[in-house]
C-alpha distance (Angstrom), angle and dihedral (degrees) to the residues before:
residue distance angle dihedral
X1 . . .
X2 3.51 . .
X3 4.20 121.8 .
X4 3.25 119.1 -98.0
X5 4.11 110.3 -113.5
X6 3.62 105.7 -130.5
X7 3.90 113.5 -159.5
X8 3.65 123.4 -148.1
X9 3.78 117.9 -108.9
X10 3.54 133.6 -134.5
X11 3.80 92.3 -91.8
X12 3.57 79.4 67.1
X13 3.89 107.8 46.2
X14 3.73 84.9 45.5
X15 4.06 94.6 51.8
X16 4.25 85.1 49.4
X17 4.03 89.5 46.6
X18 3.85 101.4 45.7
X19 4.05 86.5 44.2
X20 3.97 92.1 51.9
X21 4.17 89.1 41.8
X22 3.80 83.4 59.3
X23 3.49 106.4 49.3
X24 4.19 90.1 35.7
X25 4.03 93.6 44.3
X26 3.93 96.1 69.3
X27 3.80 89.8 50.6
X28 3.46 96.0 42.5
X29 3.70 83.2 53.0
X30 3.51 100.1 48.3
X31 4.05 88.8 53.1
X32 3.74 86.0 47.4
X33 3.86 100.1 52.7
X34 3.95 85.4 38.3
X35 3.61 80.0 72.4
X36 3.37 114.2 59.4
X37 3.63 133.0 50.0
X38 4.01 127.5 -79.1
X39 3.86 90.9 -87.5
X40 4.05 90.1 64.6
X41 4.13 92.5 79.5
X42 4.32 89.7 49.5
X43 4.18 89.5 56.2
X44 3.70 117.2 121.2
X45 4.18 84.9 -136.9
X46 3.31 116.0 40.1
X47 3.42 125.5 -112.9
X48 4.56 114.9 -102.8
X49 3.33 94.4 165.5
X50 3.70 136.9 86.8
X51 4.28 115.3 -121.2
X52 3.48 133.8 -170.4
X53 3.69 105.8 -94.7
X54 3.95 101.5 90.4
X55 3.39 104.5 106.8
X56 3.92 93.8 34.7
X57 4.16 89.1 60.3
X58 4.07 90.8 39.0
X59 3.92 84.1 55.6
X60 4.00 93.3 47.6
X61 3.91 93.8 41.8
X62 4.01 82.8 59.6
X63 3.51 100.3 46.5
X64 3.86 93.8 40.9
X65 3.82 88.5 53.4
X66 3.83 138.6 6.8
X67 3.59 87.2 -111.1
X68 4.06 84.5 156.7
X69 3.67 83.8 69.2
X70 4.05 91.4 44.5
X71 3.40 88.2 61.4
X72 3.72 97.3 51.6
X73 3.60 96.5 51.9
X74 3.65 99.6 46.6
X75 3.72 88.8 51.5
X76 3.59 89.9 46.0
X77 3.44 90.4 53.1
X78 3.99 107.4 33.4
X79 4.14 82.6 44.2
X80 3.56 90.1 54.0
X81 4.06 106.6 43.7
X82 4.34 83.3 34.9
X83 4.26 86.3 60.4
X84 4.11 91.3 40.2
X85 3.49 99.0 48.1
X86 3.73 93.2 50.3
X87 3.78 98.1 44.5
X88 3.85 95.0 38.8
X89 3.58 100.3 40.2
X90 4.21 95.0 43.6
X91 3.93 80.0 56.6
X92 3.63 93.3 52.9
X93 3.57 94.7 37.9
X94 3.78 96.4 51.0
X95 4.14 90.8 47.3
X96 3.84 89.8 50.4
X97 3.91 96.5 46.7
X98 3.81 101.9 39.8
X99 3.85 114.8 14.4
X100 3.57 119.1 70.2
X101 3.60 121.9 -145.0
X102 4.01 127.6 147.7
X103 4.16 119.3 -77.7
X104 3.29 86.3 21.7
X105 3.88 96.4 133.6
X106 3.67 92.6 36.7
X107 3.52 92.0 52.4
X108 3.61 89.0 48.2
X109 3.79 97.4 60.1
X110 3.77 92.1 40.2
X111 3.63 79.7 62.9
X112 3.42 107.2 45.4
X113 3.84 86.0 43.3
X114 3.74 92.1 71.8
X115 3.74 90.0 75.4
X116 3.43 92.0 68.8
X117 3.83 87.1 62.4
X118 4.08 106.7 88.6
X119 3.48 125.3 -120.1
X120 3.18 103.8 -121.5
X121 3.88 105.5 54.1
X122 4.25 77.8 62.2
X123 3.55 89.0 62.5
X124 3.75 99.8 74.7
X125 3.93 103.5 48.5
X126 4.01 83.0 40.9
X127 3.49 95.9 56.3
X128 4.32 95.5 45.3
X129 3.84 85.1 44.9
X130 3.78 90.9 52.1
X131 4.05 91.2 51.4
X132 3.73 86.1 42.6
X133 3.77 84.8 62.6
X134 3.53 94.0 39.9
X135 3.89 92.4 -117.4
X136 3.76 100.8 132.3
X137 3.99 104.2 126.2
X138 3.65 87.8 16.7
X139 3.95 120.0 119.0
X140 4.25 87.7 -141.5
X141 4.12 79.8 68.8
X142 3.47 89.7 79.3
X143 3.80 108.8 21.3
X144 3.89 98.3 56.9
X145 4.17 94.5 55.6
X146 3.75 86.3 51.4
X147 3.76 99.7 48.7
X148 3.78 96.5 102.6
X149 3.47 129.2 6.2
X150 3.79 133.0 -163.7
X151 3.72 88.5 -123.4
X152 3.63 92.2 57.2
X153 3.64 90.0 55.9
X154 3.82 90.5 50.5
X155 3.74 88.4 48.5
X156 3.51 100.2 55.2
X157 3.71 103.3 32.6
X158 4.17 93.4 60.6
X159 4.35 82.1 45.0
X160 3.78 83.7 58.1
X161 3.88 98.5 37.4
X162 4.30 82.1 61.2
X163 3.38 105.3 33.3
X164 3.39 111.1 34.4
X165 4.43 105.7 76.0
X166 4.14 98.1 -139.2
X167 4.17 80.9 -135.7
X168 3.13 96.6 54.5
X169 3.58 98.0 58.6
X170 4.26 87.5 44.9
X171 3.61 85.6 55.7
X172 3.69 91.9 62.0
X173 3.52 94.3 41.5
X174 3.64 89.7 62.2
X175 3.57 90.5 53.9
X176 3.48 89.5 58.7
X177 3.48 99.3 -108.1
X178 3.89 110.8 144.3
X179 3.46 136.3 -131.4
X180 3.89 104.9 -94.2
X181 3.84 84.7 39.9
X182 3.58 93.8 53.9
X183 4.00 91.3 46.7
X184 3.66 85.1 57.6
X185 3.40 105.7 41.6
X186 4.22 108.4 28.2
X187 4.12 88.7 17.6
X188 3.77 117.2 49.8
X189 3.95 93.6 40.4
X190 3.88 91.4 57.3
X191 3.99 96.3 49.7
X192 4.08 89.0 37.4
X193 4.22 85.2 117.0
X194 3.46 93.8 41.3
X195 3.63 92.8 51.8
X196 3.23 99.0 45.9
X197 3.76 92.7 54.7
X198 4.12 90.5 48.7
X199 3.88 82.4 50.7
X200 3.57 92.3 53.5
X201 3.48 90.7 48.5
X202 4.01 98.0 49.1
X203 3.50 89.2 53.2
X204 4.03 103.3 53.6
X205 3.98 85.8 44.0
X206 3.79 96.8 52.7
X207 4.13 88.2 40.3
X208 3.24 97.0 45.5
X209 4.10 92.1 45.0
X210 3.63 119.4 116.8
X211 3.63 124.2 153.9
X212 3.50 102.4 61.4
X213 3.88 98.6 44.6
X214 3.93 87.5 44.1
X215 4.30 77.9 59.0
X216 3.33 97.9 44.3
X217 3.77 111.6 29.1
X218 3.62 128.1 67.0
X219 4.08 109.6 -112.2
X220 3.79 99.4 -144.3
X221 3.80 94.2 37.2
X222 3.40 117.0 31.9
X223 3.84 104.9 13.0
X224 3.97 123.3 163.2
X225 4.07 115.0 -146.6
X226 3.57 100.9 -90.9
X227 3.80 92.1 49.7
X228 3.79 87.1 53.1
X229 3.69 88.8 57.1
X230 3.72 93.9 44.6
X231 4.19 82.3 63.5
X232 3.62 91.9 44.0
X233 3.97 86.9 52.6
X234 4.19 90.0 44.4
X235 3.70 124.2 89.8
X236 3.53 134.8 72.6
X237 3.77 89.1 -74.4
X238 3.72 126.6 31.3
X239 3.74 118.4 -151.0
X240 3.64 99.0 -145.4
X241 4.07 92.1 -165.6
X242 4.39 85.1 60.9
X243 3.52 87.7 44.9
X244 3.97 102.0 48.1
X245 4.06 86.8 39.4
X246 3.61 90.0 57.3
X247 4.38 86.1 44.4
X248 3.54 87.6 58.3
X249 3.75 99.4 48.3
X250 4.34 90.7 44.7
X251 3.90 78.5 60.3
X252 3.30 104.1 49.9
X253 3.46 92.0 81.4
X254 4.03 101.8 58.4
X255 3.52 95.2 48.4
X256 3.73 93.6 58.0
X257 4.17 79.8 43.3
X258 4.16 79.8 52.4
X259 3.91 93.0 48.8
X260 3.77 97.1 44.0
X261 3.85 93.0 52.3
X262 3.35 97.4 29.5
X263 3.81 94.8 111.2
X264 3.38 103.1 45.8
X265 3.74 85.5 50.6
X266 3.43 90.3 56.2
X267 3.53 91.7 41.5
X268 4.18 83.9 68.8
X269 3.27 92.6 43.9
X270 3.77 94.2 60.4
X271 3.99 93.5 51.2
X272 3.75 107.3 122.0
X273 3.48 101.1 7.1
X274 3.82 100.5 144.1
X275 4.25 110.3 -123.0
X276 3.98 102.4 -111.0
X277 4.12 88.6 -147.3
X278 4.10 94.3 49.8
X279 4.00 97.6 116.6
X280 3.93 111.4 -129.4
């Protein structure tokens, strides 16, 4: 006998809609307030509406910094680490779920025991071996110590623990396909989800990263987004409307991130969901 299809309620619908107002509304807002002039953020009622000072902030937020520039580096670099991470870490992930070699537990938990280590006591020896190297001001300052991370690692060696059958890769060992070639071909499609998730991930971290390139990078000449808005949000008086117009175009870039993964992410999401019409 068939299983009964249950439908979700409007308890449920109404949960989903009030969760997705939430995490919409402060967008919405920014765009809103980004606007309208600097008076919009002082009014008793807040503002719902769109006005008719978009392009006159977008035109200010460029000429008060090179935020054309901004954008280029923080693509630059969130592109950059985003691709590394995913390559370097499925590599390392794959070897530490599937080929055996000796230490490789050990090694493991040495690894994932770096995590435990906060950020900020990295930032000091990072930032004297960056001037050692002659990196301040540089954009390699802040991609090379995000190449790799031990979370990565994590990510993708529990994607390849569950997706990746053990006999299936033995199979194409006896068929004398070797190890890179079976990461490639038996590997990378099974974590594809996974991946894309960790890549999704990478990239709104390094984006969205400020205190160590506001360390290492020079403000006026090499700035990343979120620096740029720092000097927007500097001065004696900050012009809120500026600042939020230059919010909404830093994110601009990860939603369209969002909307070009957004079915493989989905795709992950949907592993192990049981079919409601399978008959027991």
């Amino acid at each position: 006998m068939a299983e009964r299809r249950r439908r979700p309620g409007f308890l449920v619908y109404g949960a989903l809609l009030a969760v997705v107002a939430g995490s919409v509304f402060p967008l919405y807002w920014s765009f809103v307030v980004s606007t309208r002039d600097g008076s919009a953020i002082a009014e008793r009622t807040p503002p719902l509406t769109p006005g008719g000072h978009l392009l006159d902030n977008v035109r200010e937020v460029f000429d008060k910094v090179d935020f054309w520039l901004a954008m280029q580096n923080s693509l630059i670099v969130s592109g950059t680490v985003t691709v590394s991470n995913v390559v370097l870490s499925s590599l390392a992930g794959f070897a530490f779920a599937r080929l055996r070699f000796r230490g490789r537990d050990t090694l493991f938990l040495l690894l994932i025991g770096t995590v435990m280590v906060p950020t900020q006591l990295g930032i000091i020896p990072l930032y004297m071996v960056v001037s050692e190297l002659g990196w301040y001001g540089e954009l390699p300052a802040v991609i090379v110590p995000g190449l790799v991370s031990a979370f990565s690692v994590f990510w993708m060696r529990q994607a390849c623990e569950e997706a990746i059958p053990r006999e299936l890769l033995d199979a194409a060992t006896m068929d004398g396909c070797s190890i890179l070639r079976g990461y490639w071909h038996v590997g990378l499609p099974a974590i594809r989800p996974q991946a894309a998730v960790l890549a999704m991930l990478t990239f709104m971290a390094a984006w969205n990263d400020f205190f160590f390139p506001l360390v290492v990078l020079d403000p006026h000449d090499s700035p990343t987004v979120q620096v740029a808005l720092s000097t927007l949000a500097s001065g004696y008086y900050t012009d809120y409307a500026l600042m939020l117009t230059g919010a909404t175009l830093g994110v601009i870039p990860v939603i369209a991130l969002f909307v070009l993964l957004a079915r493989h992410i989905v795709q992950g999401a949907l592993r192990g969901v049981p079919n409601p019409d399978l008959k027991r």
